[in-house]
matplotlib code that plots the C-alpha trace (Angstrom):
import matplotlib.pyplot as plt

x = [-50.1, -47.0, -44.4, -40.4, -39.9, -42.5, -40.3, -37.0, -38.4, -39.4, -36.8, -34.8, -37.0, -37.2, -33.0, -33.4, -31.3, -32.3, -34.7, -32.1, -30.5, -33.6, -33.4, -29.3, -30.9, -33.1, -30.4, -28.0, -30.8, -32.7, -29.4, -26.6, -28.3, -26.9, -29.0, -26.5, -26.9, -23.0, -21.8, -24.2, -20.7, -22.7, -24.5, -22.5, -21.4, -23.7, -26.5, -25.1, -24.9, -28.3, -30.1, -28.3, -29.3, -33.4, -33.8, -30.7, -27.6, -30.0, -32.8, -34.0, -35.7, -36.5, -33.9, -32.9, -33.4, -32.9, -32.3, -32.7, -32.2, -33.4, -32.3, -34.4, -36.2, -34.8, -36.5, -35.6, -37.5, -37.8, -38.0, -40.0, -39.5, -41.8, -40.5, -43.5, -42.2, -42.7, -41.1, -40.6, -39.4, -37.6, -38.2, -35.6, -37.5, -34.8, -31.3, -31.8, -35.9, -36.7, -39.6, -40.6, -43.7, -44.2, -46.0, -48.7, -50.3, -47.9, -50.4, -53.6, -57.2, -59.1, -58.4, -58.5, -57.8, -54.6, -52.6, -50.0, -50.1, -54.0, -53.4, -51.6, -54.2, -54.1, -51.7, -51.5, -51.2, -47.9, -47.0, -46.3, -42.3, -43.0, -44.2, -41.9, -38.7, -39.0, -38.3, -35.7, -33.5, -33.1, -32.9, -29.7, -28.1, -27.9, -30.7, -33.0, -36.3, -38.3, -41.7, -43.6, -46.5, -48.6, -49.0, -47.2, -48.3, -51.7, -54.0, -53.3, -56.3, -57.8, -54.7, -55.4, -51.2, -51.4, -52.3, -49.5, -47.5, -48.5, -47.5, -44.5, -43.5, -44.6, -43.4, -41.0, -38.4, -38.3, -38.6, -40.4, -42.0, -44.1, -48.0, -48.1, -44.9, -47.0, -49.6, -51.8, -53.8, -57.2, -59.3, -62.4, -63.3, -65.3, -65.4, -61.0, -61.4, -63.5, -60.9, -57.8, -59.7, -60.2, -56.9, -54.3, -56.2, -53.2, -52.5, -52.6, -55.1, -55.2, -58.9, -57.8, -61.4, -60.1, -63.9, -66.3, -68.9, -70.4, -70.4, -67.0, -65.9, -67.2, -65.5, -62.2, -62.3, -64.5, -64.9, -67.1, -69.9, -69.6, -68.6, -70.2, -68.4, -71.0, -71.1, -67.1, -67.2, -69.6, -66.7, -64.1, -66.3, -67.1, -62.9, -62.6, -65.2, -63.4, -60.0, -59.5, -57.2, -56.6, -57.5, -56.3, -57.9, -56.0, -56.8, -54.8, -55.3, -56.8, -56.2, -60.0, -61.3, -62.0, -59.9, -63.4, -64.6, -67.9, -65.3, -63.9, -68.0, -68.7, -65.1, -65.6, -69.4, -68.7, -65.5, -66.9, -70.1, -69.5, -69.6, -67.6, -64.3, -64.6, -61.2, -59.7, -60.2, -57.0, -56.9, -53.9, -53.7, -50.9, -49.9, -50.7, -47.7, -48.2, -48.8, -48.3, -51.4, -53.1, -55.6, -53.7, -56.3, -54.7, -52.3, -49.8, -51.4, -49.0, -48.8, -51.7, -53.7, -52.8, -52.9, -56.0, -57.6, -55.8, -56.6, -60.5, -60.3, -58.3, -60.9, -63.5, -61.8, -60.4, -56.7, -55.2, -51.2, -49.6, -47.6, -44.1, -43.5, -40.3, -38.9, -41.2, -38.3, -37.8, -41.6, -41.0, -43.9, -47.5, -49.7, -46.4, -45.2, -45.6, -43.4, -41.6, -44.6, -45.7, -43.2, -44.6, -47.9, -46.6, -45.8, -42.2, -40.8, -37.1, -35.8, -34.9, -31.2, -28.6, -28.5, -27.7, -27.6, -28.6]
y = [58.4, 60.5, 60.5, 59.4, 63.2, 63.8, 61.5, 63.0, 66.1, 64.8, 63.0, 66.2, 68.4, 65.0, 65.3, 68.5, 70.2, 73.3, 72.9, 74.0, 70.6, 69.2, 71.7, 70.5, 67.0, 67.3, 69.6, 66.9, 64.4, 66.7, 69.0, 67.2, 63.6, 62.4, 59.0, 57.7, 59.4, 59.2, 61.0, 64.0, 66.6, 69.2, 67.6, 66.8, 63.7, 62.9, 63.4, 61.5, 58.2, 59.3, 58.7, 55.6, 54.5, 55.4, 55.2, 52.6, 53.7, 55.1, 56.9, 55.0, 51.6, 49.9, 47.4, 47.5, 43.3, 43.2, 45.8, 45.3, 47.6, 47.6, 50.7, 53.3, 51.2, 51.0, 48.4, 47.8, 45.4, 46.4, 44.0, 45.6, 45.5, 42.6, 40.7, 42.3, 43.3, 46.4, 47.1, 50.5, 51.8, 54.7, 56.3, 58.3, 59.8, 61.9, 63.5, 65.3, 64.2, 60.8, 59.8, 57.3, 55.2, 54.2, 51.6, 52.5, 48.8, 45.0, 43.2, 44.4, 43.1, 44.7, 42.1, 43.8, 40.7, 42.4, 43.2, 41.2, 42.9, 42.0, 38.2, 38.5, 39.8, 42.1, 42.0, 45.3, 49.0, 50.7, 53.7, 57.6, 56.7, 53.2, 55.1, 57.9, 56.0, 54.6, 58.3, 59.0, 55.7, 57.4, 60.8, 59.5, 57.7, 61.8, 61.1, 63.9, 63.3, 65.3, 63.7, 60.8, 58.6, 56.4, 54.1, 51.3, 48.3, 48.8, 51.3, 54.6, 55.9, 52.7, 54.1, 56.5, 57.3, 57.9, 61.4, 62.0, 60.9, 63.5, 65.7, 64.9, 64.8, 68.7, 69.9, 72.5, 71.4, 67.8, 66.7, 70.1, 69.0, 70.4, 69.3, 69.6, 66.7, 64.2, 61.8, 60.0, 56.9, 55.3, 52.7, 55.1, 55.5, 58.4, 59.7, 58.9, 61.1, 64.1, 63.8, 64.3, 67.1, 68.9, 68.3, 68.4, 70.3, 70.5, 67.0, 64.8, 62.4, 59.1, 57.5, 53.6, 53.2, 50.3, 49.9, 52.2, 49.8, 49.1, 45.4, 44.7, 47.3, 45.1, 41.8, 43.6, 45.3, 44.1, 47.9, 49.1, 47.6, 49.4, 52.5, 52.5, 54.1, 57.1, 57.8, 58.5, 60.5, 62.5, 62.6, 63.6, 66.1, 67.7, 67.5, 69.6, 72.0, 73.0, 72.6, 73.5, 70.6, 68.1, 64.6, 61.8, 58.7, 55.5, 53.1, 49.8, 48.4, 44.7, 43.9, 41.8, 43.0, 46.7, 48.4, 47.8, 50.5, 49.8, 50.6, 53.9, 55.4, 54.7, 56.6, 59.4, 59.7, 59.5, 61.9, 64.5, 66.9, 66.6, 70.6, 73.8, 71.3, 68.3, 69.2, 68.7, 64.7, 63.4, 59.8, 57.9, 54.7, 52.1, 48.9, 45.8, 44.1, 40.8, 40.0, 37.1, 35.2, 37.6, 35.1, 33.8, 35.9, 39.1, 40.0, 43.0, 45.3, 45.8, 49.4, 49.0, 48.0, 50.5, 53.6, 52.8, 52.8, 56.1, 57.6, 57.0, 59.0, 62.0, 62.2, 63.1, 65.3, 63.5, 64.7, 61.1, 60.1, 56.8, 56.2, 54.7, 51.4, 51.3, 47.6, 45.2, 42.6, 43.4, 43.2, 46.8, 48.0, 48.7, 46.4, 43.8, 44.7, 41.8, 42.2, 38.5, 37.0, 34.6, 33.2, 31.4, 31.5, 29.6, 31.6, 32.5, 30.6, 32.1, 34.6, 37.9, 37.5, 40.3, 43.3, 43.0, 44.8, 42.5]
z = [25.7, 25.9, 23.9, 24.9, 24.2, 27.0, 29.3, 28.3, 29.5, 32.2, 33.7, 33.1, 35.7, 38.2, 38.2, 38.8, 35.6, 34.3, 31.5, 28.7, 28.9, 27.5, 24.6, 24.3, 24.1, 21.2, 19.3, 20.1, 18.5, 15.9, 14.7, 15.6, 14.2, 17.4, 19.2, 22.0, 24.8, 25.7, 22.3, 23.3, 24.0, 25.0, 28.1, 31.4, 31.6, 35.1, 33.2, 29.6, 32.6, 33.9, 30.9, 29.8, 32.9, 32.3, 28.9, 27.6, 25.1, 22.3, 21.8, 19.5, 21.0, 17.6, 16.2, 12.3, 11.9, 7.9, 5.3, 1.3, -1.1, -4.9, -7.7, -5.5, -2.9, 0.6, 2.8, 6.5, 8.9, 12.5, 15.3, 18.3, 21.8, 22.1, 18.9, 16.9, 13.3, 11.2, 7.7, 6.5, 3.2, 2.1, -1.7, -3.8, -6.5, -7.6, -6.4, -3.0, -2.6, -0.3, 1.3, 3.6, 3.1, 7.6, 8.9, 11.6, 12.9, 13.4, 10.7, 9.9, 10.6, 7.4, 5.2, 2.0, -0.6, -2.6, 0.4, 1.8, 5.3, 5.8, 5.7, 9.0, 10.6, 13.7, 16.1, 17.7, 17.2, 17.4, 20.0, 18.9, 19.3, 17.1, 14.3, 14.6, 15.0, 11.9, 11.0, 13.5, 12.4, 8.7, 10.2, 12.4, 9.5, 8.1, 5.4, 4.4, 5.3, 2.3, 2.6, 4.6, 3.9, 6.4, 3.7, 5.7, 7.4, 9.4, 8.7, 10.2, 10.9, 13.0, 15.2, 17.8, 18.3, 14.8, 15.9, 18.4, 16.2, 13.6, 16.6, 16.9, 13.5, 12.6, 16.1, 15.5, 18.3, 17.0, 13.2, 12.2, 9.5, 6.9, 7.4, 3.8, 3.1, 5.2, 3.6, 5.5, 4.1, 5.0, 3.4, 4.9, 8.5, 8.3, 11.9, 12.1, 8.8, 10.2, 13.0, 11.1, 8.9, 12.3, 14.0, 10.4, 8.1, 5.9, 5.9, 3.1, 2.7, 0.4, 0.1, -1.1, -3.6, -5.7, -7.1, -7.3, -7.0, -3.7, -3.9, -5.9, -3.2, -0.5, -1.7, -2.2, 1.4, 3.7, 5.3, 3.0, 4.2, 7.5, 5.7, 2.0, -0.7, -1.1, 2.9, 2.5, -0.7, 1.3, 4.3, 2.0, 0.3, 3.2, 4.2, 0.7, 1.9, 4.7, 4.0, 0.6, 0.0, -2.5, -1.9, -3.9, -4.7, -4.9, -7.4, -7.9, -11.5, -11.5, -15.0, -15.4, -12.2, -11.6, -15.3, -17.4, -19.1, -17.0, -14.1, -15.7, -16.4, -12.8, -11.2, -13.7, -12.6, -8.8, -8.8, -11.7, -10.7, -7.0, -6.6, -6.7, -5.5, -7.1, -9.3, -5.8, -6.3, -8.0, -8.8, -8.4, -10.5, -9.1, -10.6, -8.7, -6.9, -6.1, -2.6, -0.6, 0.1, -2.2, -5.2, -8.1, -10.3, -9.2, -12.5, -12.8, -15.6, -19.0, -20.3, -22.7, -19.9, -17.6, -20.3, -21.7, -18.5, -17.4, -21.4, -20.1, -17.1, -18.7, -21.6, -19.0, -17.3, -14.2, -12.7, -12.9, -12.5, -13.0, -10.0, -9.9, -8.6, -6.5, -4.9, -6.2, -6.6, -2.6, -2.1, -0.6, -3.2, -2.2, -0.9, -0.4, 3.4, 5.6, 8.0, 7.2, 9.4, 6.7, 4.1, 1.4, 3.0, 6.1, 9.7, 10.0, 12.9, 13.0, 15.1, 12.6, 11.0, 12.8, 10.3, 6.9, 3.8, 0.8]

ax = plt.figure().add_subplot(projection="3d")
ax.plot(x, y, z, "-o")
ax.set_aspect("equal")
plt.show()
């Protein structure tokens, strides 16, 4: 599918203007931070009217519904096109550094039982420009983009415009990113996997374990019965092989469920002795946030909980890092996006509120 970029370009050869104007436009849009099409100085103004005409007033078609903020969480809810809803959220970790954690899919249909977004279900997957505009509304609003995770709503893989959308974002005419500054997550689809290890080598890659056993696995996301844990291990392993590049291992902490030390032995057994690479494997251990729709059973880990567990890991040699929880109060945290589809379990039936800050 192409891209609005691809059309832009487009539409400047159909009209006839020499093909510099299409560089003027993305400078106006990629230097200048610049999305109406009638504030871009440096194009004539026939063609600033020609393209409100095609394309509308912005380049940007997705429309900022709700925006909450939370010490160094920054959630805003799209509304698309066809009254679908996304969330995205942006991340300041420190002075100068944010990154964006982008949705991918409106709902999800994995139905992994601690995640808010899987108990909508699926509703569709979203285009190249969906995913990337969730970029390009922060870009224009002249914030730095430092780092971006497909960590969103959806999973990205089970997306085939995930990959153009990777495109776009490390062209070096349009956001120029670094491979390396973009993380992409996947519960494990192996050939989606093999895919992304042939296409973006250098991009990062999240494997969401949760258990290593095959049949708490199963119960927690229902995936792993297609894919079984030890098949993926042996994808990623083979993605290390080739690539030479770290891949991390979520883990959310289920105080009772999957922090045992039975849990720990197993995790340290499947991630240590896997070869010449297996220091590449670095385990990320996240608190659970809780979810809406997600059992009652589910508890947020205290510290004790959550160190011990990590303390068992480092003994044995695993890389392992707590990660910070931004937004929880916002439910902007992992595993909470839901798009404001279900509110207190029940489907939302209002239109989205005009933008706000709260």
């Amino acid at each position: 599918m192409e891209t609005k970029y691809d059309r832009l370009k487009a539409f400047v050869a159909e009209k006839g203007w020499p093909m510099y104007r299409f560089n003027q436009i993305l400078h106006a849009i990629f230097k200048e931070r610049i999305g109406e099409f009638e504030r871009m100085a440096t194009l004539p103004l026939p063609l600033r009217h020609q393209l409100r005409e095609r394309f509308g007033k912005s380049v940007l078609r997705l429309r900022p519904a709700l925006r909450k903020r939370s010490g160094q969480a920054d959630k805003v809810l799209f509304e698309l096109p066809d009254s679908n809803k996304i969330e995205t959220v942006r991340l300041i970790y420190r002075a100068g550094w944010q990154s964006y954690c982008v949705s991918s899919q409106c709902g999800c249909g994995f139905g992994c039982s601690f995640c808010a977004t899987g108990k909508i279900g699926f509703k569709r997957n979203l285009s190249a420009d969906e995913i990337t505009d969730q970029i390009l509304y922060f870009h224009l609003q002249n914030h730095p983009i430092d780092s971006i995770s497909l960590m969103g709503m959806g999973e990205a893989l089970a997306n085939p415009q995930t990959f153009a959308a990777l495109k776009v974002l490390t062209d070096p005419r349009l956001f120029n990113l670094s491979p390396r500054r973009i993380t992409v997550s996947t519960i494990g689809l192996i050939p989606q996997i093999e895919r992304l290890s042939r296409e973006f080598p250098q991009v990062n890659l999240t494997f969401s374990l949760h258990s290593p056993f095959d049949e708490q696995r199963s119960a927690l996301m229902p995936i792993n019965r297609k894919y079984p844990l030890n098949e993926v291990l042996d994808a990623l392993d083979a993605h290390i092989r080739k690539n030479r590049r770290k891949v991390y291992i979520a883990y959310i902490v289920l105080p009772g469920v999957n922090d045992t030390p039975e849990h720990a032995g197993k995790l340290i057994s499947l991630l240590r002795g896997r070869g010449p690479w297996d220091y590449l494997y670095h385990v990320n251990l996240i608190r659970y946030n809780p979810a809406s729709g997600a059992p009652k059973a589910y508890q947020r880990p205290n510290e004790d909980e959550l160190t011990r567990f990590c303390r068992r890991l480092r003994r044995a040699g695993v890389k392992v890092t707590v990660r910070q929880s931004f937004g929880v109060d916002i439910e902007a945290a992992c595993g909470q996006l839901y798009g404001r589809y279900y509110i207190r379990g029940k489907p939302e039936e209002r239109k989205s509120p005009a933008p706000q800050e709260q």
